[in-house]
MIDOSE-1310 file (N, C-alpha, C; in nm, 2 decimals, decimal comma, always signed):
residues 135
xxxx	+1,76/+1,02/+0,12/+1,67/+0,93/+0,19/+1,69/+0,79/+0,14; +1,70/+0,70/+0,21/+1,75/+0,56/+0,19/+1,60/+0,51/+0,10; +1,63/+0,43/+0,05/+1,53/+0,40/-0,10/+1,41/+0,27/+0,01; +1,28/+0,26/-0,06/+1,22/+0,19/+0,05/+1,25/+0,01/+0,02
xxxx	+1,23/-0,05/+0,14/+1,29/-0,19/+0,12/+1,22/-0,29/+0,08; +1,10/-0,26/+0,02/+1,00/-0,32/-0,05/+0,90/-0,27/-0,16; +0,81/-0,30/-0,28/+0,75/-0,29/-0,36/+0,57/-0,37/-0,34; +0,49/-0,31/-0,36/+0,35/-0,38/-0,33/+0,35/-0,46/-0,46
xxxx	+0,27/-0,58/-0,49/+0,26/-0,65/-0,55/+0,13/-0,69/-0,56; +0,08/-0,66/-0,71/-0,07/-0,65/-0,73/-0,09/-0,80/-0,77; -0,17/-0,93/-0,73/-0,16/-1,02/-0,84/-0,26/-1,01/-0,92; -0,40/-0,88/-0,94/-0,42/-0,93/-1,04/-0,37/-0,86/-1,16
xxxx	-0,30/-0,74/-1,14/-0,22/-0,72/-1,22/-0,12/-0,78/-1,26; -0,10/-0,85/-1,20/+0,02/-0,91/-1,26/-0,01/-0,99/-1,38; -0,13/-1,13/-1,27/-0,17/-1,17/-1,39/-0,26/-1,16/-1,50; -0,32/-1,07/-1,50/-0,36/-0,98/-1,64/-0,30/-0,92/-1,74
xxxx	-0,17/-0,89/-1,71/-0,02/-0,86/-1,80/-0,03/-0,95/-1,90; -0,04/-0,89/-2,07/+0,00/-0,97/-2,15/+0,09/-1,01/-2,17; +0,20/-0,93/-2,13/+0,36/-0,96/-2,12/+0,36/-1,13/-2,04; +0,30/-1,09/-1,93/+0,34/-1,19/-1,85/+0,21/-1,34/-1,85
xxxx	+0,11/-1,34/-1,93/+0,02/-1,41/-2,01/+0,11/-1,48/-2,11; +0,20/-1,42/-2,17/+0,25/-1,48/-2,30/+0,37/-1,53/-2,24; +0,45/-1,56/-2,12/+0,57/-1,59/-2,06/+0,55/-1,75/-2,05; +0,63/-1,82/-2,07/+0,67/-1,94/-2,00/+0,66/-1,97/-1,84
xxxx	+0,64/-2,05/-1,75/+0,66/-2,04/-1,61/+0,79/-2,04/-1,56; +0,90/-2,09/-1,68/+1,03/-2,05/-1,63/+1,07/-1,89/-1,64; +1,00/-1,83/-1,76/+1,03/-1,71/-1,76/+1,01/-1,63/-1,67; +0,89/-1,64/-1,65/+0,82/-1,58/-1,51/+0,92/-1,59/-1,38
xxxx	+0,91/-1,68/-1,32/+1,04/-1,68/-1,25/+1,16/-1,60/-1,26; +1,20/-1,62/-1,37/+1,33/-1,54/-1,41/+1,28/-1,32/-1,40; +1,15/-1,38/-1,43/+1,12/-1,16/-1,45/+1,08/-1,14/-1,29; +1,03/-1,26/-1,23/+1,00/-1,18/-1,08/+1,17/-1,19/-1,04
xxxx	+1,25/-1,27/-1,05/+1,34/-1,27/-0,99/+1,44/-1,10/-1,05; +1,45/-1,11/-1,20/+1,48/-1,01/-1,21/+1,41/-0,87/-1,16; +1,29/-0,87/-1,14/+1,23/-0,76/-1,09/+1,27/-0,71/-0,96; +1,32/-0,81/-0,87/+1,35/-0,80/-0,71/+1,50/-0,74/-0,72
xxxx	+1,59/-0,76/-0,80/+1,72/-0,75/-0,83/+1,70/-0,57/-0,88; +1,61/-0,59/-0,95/+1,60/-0,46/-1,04/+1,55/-0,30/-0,91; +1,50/-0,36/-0,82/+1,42/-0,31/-0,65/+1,54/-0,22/-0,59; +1,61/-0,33/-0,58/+1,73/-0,37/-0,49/+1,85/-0,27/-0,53
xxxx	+1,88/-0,31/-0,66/+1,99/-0,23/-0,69/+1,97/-0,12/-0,78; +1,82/-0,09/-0,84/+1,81/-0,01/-0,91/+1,77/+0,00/-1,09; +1,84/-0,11/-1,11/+1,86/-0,14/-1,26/+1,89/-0,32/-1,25; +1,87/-0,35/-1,38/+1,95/-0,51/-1,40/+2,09/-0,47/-1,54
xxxx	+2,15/-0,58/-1,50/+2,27/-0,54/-1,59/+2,19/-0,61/-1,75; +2,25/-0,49/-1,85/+2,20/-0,59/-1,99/+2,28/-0,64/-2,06; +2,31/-0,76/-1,99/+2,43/-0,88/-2,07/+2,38/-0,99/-1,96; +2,38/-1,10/-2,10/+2,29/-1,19/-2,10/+2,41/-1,30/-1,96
xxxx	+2,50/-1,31/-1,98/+2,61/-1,37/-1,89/+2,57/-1,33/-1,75; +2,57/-1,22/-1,72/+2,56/-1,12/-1,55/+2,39/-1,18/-1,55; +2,28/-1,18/-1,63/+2,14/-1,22/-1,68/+2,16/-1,39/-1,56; +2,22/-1,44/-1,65/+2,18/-1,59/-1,57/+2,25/-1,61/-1,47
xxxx	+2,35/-1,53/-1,42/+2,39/-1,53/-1,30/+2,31/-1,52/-1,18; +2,24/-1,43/-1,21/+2,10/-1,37/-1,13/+2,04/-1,47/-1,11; +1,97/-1,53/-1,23/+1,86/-1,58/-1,24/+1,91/-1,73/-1,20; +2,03/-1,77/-1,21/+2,09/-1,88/-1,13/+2,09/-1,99/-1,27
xxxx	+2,06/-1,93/-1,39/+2,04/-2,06/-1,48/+2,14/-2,03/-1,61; +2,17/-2,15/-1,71/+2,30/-2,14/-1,76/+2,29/-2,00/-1,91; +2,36/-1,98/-1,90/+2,35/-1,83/-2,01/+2,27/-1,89/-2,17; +2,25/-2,01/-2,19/+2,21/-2,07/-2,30/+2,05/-2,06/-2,28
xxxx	+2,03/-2,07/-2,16/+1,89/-2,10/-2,13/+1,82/-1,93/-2,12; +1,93/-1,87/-2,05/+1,89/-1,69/-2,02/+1,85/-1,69/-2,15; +1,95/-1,69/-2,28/+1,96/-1,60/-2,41/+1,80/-1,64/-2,42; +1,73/-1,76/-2,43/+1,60/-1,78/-2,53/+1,48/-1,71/-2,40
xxxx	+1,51/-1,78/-2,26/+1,42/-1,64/-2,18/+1,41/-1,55/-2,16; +1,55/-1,46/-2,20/+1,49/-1,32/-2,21/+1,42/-1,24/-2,37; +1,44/-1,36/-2,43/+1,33/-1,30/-2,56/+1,19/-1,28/-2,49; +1,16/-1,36/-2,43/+1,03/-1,35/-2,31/+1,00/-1,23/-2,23
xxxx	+1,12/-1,21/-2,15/+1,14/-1,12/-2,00/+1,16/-0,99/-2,09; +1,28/-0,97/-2,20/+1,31/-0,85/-2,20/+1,18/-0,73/-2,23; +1,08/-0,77/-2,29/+1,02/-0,65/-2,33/+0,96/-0,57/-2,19; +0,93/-0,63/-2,11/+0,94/-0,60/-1,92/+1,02/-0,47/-1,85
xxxx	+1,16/-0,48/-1,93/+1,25/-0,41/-1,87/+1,29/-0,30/-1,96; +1,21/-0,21/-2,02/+1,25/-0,13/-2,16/+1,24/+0,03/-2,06; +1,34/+0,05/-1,98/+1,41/+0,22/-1,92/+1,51/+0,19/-1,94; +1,63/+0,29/-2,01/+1,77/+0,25/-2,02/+1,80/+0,34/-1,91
xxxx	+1,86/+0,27/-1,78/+1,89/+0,39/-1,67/+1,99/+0,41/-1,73; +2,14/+0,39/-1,79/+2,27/+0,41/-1,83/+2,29/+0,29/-1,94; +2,46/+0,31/-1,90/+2,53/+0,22/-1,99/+2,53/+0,08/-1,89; +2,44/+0,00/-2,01/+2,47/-0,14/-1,94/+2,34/-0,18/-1,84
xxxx	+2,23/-0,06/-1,81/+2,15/-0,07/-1,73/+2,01/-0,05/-1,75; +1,95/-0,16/-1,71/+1,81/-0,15/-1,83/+1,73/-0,14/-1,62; +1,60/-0,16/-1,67/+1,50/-0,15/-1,54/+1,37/-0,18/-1,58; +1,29/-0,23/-1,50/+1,11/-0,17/-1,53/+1,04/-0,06/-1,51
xxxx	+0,98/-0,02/-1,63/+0,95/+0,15/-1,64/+0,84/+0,13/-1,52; +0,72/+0,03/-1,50/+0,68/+0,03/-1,38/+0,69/+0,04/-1,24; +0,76/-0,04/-1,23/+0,87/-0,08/-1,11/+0,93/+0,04/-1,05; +0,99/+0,15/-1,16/+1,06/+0,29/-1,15/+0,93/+0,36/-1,12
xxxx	+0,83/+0,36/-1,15/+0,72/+0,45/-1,13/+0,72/+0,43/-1,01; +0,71/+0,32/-0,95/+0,64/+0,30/-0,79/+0,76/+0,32/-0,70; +0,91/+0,33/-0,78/+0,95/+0,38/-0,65/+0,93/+0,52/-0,62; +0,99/+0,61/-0,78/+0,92/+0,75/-0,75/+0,83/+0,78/-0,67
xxxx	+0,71/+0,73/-0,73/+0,56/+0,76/-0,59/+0,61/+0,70/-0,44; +0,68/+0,57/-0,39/+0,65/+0,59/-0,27/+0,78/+0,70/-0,20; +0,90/+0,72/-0,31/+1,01/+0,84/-0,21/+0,91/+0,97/-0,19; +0,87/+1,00/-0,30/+0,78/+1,13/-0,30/+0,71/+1,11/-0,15
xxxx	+0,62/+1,05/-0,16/+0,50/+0,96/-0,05/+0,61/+1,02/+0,13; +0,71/+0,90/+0,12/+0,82/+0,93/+0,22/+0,87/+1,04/+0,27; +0,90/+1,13/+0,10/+0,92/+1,30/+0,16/+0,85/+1,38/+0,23; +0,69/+1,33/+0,20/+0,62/+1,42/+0,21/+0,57/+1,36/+0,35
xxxx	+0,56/+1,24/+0,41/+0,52/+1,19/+0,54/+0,62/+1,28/+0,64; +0,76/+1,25/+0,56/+0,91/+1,34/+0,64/+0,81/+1,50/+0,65; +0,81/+1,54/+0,58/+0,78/+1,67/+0,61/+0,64/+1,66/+0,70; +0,57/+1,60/+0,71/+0,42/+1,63/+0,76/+0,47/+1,64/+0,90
xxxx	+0,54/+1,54/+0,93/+0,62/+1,44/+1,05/+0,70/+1,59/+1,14; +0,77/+1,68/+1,06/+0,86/+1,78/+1,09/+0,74/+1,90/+1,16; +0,69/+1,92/+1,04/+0,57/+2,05/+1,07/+0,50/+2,00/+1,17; +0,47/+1,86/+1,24/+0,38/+1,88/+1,33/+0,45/+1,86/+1,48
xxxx	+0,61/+1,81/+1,44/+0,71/+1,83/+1,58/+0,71/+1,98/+1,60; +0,77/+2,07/+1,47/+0,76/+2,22/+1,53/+0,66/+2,24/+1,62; +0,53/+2,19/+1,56/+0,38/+2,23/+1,64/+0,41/+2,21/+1,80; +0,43/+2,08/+1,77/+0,43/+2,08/+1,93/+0,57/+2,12/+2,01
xxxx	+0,70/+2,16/+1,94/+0,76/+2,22/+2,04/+0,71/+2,38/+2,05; +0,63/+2,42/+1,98/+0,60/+2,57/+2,02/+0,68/+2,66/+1,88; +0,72/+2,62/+1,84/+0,80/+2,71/+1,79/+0,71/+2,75/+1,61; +0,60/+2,69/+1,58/+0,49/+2,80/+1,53/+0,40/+2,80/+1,55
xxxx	+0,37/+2,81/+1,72/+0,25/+2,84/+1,79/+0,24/+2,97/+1,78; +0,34/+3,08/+1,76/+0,31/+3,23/+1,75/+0,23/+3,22/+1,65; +0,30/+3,17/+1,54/+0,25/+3,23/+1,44/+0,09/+3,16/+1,38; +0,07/+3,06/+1,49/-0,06/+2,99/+1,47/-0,19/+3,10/+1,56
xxxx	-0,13/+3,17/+1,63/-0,23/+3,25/+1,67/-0,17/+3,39/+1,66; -0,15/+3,43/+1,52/-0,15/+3,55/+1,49/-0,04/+3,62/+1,50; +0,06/+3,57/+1,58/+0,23/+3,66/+1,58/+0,29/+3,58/+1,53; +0,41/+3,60/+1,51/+0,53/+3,56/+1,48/+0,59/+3,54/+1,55
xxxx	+0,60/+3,44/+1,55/+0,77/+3,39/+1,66/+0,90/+3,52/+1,66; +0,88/+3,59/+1,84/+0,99/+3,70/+1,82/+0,91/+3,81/+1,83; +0,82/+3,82/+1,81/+0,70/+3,96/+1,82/+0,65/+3,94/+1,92; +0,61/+4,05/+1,95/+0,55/+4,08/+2,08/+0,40/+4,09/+2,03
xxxx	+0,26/+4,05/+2,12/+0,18/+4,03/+2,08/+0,10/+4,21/+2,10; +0,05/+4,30/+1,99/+0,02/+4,38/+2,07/-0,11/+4,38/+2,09; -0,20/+4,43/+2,19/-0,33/+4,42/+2,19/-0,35/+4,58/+2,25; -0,31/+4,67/+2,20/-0,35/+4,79/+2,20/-0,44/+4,84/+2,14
xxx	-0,59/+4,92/+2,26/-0,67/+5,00/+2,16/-0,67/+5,11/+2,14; -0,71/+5,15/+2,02/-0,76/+5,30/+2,01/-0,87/+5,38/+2,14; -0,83/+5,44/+2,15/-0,88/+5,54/+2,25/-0,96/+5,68/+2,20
């Protein structure tokens, strides 16, 4: 299932985050930007060089803002690939969310092509309905 193309965004969570209470306004920038990156591809890379590439600012300036941003991004997806343990939660919930709309979506097409209408009024699809009585 293709991953969804957006993330909801609480702001008063956001700004009630001590993390992000204790950030610089540059830093901030740099963690939403990394956050959107992090959406997108999954993970952010952890090297400070590929870091300001991203964030468009010079690697001198990355190294002292991610003493800021890093504690933000603490899931090690792999080698080389850090993420937001948050950010990973919400996509989990909304694929699940997606699966399960997929499936509601399926079970109520069957409905209406008939094909567990037998078994909604008592046969099975392929059975013959009997209504024989005792005598």
């Amino acid at each position: 299932m293709k991953s969804p193309p957006a993330f909801q965004f609480y702001p008063s969570d956001y700004l009630s985050s001590a993390s992000v209470q204790a950030m610089s306004l540059e830093a901030e920038g740099a963690y939403i930007r990394l956050l959107c990156y992090n959406w997108q591809d999954g993970f952010i890379p952890d090297s400070i060089p590929r870091l300001a590439r991203l964030c468009k600012i010079p690697e001198r300036k990355m190294k002292s803002l991610w003493l800021e941003v890093s504690p933000c991004f603490d899931v090690v997806i792999g080698d080389g690939k850090l993420a937001n343990g948050r950010l990973e939660l919400t996509r989990k919930q909304q694929l699940a969310y997606r699966i399960r709309q997929s499936e509601h979506g399926k079970y109520g097409a069957s409905i209406k092509k008939g094909s567990l209408k037998g078994s909604l009024m008592g046969t099975h699809k392929g059975e013959a309905s009997s209504s024989s009585s005792s005598s």
